[in-house]
C-alpha positions as CSV (number, residue, x, y, z in Angstrom):
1,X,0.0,0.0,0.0
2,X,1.5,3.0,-1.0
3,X,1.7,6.2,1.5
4,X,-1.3,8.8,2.1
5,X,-0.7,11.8,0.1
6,X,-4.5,13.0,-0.2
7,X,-6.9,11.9,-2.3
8,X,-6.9,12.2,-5.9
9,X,-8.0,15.2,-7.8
10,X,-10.6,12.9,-9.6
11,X,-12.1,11.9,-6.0
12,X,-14.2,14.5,-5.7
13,X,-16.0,14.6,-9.7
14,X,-16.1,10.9,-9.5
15,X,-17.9,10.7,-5.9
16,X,-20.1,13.2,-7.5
17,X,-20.6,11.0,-10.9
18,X,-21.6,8.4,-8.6
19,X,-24.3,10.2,-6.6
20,X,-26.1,11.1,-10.4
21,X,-25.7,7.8,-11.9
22,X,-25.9,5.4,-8.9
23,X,-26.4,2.0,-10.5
24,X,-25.1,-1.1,-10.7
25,X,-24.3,-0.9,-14.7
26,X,-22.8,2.7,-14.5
27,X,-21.2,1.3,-11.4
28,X,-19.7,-1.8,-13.1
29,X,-18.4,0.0,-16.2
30,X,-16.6,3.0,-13.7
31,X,-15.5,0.3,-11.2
32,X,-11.9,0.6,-12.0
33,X,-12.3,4.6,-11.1
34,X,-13.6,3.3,-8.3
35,X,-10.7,1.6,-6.9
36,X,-8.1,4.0,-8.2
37,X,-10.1,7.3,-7.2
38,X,-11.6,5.9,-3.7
39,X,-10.6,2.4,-2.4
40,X,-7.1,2.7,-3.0
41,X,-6.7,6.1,-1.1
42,X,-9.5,5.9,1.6
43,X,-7.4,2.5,2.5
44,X,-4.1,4.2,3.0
45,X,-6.0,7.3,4.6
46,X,-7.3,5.0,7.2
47,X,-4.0,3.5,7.6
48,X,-2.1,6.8,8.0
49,X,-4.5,8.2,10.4
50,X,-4.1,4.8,12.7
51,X,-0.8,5.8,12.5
52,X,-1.7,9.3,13.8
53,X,-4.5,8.6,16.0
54,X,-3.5,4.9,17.9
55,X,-0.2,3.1,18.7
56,X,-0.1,-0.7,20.0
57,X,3.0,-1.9,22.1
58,X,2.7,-4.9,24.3
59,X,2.5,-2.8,27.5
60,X,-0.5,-0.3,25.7
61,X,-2.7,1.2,23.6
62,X,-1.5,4.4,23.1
63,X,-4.6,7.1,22.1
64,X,-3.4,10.7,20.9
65,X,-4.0,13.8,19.0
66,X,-2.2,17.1,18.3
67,X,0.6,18.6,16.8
68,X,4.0,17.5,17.6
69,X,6.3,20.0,15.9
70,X,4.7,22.7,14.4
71,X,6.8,24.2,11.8
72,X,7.6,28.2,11.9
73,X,4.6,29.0,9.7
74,X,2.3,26.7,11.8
75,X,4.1,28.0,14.8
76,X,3.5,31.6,13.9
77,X,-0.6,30.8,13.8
78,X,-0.1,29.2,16.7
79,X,1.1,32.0,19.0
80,X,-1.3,34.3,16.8
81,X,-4.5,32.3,18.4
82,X,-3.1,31.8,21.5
83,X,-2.6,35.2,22.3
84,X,-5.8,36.3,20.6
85,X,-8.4,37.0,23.3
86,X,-11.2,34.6,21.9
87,X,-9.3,31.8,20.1
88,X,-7.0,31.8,23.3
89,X,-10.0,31.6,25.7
90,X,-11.6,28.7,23.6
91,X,-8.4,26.4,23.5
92,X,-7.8,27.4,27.6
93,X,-11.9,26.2,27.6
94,X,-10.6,22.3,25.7
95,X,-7.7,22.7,28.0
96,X,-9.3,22.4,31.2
97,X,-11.8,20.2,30.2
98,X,-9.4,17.4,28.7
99,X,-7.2,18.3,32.2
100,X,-10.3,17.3,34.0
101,X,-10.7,14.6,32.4
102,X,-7.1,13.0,33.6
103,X,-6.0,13.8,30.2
104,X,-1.9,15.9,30.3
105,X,-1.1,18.3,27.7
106,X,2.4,18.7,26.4
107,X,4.6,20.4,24.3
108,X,5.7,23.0,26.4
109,X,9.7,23.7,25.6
110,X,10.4,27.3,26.4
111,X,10.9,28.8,29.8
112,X,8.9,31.9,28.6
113,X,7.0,33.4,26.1
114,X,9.0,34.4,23.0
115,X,9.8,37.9,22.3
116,X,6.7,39.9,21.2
117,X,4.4,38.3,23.4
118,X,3.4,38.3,27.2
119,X,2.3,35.2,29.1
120,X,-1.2,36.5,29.9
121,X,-4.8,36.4,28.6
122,X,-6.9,32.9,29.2
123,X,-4.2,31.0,26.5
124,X,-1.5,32.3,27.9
125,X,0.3,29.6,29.3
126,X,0.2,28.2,25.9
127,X,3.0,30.8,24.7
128,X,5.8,28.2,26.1
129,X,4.5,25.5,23.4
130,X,6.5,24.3,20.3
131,X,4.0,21.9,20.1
132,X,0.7,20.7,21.6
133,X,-0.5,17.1,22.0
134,X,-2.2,14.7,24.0
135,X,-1.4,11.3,24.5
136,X,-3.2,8.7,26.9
137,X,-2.3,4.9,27.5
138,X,-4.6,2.2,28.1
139,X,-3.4,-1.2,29.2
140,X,-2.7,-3.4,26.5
141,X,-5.6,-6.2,28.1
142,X,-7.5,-8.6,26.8
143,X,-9.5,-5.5,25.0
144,X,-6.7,-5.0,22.6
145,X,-8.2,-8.8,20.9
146,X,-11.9,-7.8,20.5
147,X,-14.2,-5.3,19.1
148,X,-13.9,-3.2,22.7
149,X,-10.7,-2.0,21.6
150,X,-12.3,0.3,18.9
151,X,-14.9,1.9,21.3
152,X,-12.6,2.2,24.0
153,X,-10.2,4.5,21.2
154,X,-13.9,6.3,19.9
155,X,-14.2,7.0,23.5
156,X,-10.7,9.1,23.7
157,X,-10.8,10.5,20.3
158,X,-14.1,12.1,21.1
159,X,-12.8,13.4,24.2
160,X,-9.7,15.1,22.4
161,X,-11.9,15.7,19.1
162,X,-11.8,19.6,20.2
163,X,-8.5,19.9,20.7
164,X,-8.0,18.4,17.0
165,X,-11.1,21.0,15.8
166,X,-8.6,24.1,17.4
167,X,-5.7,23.0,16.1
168,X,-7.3,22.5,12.4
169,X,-8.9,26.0,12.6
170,X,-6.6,28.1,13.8
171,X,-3.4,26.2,12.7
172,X,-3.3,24.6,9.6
173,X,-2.5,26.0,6.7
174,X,-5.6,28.6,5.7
């Protein structure tokens, strides 16, 4: 299987060719499209985002989401929404909620904010962060060989879903 590298230009008009002409004969004739535009990419997708998303050692299931090195550009929008009043009060909001929760966030490096910008407002503290993740173990029990081990990961990935919806927002690329 070949890496995830997004989906195919054609993805999109085909998905849509589908919709209009969903039958088994149109079907049968574009099936070929079918695997190249879709299948082939939704399966390496769903293999880089378990990559992403789930690690399994023999001590644990490892659960996680966030940015682990934010390059400079990312970086830069980073500290932009951090220090913004609202975006900064919304990810200190997901903060103390996943903190509640038991859940640690890390990626704090520096031992103070970087020039241009003071360690205040509700996403303050965030101004020491290269990076921001979260990453939870479960034991690697007798869950790990049934169909538990899939809600049990549903159950952290909805729990750190926000965190993944700030980041998206207000860091990646615009």
């Amino acid at each position: 299987m070949t890496a995830f590298g997004g989906f195919p230009p054609a993805t999109t008009p085909f998905l849509g060719e589908l919709r209009a002409n969903n039958r088994k004969d149109w079907f049968d004739a574009h099936r070929a499209d079918y695997e190249a535009h879709w299948v082939a990419p939704a399966k390496a997708f769903v293999v880089a985002a378990g990559q992403q998303l789930a690690e399994l050692a023999p001590e644990h299931l490892g659960v996680g989401a966030g940015c682990h090195g934010l390059d400079p550009e990312r970086l830069a929008r980073f500290r932009q929404a951090v220090a913004d009043p609202a975006s900064g009060a919304e990810l200190a909001g997901i903060a103390q909620r996943l903190e509640a929760a038991g859940y640690q966030l890390g990626g704090a490096i520096l031992k103070r904010p970087p020039a241009g910008f003071v360690n205040g407002g509700p996403g303050g503290r965030f101004l020491v962060h290269k990076a921001l993740f979260v990453h939870h173990d479960e034991p690697a029990d007798e869950r790990v060989q049934t169909a538990a081990v899939l809600a049990e990961c549903m159950r952290h990935w909805s729990a750190l879903a926000p965190l993944h919806r700030w980041l998206t927002d207000y860091v990646q690329a615009p």
